[in-house]
N, C-alpha and C positions, 0 to 999 in steps of 0.2 A: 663311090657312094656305098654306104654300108647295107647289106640286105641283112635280116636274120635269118637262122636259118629256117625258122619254117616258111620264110616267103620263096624261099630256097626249094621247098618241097623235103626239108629234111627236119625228122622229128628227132631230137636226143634226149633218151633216158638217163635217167641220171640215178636210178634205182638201183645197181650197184653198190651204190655209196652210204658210206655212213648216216646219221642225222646230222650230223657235226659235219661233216664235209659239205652237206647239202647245205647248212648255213653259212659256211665262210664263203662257198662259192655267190649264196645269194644277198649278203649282207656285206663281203668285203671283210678284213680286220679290222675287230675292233678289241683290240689288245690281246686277244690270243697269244699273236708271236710280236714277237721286238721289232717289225718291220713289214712292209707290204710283197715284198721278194720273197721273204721266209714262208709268208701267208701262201703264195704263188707256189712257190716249191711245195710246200705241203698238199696242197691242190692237186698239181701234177703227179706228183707221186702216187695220190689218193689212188686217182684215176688210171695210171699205168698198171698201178697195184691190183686193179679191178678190173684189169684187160681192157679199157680203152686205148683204139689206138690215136696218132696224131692227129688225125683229122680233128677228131672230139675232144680233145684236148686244146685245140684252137679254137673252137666253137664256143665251146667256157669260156675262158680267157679272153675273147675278143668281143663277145656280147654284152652289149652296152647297160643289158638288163641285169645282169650279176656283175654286182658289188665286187667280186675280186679283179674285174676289167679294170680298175679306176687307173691302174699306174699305166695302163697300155694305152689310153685315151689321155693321159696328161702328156703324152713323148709324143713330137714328131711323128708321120704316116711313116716314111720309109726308115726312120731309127727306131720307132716303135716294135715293127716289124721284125728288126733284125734284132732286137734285142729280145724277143719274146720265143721268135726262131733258135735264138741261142741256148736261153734259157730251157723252154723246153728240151731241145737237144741234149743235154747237159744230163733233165731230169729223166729222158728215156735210159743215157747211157747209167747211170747209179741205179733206176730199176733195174736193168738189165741184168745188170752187171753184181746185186746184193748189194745189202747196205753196207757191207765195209771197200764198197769198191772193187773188190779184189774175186766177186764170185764167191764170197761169205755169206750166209745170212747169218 
């Protein structure tokens, strides 16, 4: 069963982030990017970019009350999951790593 996280006892700022980040995260895409993944990747990145770590980066992404959840709550519990798990994974390793992949920025 889903809890938020402030029933959680956990508050997350989102103050970091841009205005524009703050909307997609609250509104979902709505035509920004060609896609709701792209939407998601740009999200995550936002965020890694802003020094969140993974924890809060699945606190976005999974909460029912921001609009960029929408494709995590259309998928299956345990594929939902592991695809979101991926996906994040993915967007920690290209922060990490600079945007050309390679340790470039």
């Amino acid at each position: 069963m889903y809890q938020a996280p402030e029933d959680l006892g956990l508050r997350l700022t989102l103050s970091l982030l841009p205005a524009k980040v703050h909307d997609l995260i609250r509104n979902g895409n709505r035509g920004e990017y060609p896609n709701r993944p792209e939407a998601s990747e740009a999200v995550c990145a936002a965020m890694f970019q802003a020094g969140y770590v993974v924890a809060e980066v699945w606190i976005v992404m999974t909460d029912p009350a921001n609009g960029i959840s929408e494709g995590f709550f259309e998928e299956d519990g345990e594929r939902a999951e592991t695809h979101l798990e991926q996906s994040i994974s993915e967007d920690l390793k290209v922060a990490e790593l600079g945007e050309d992949g390679n340790g470039q920025r």
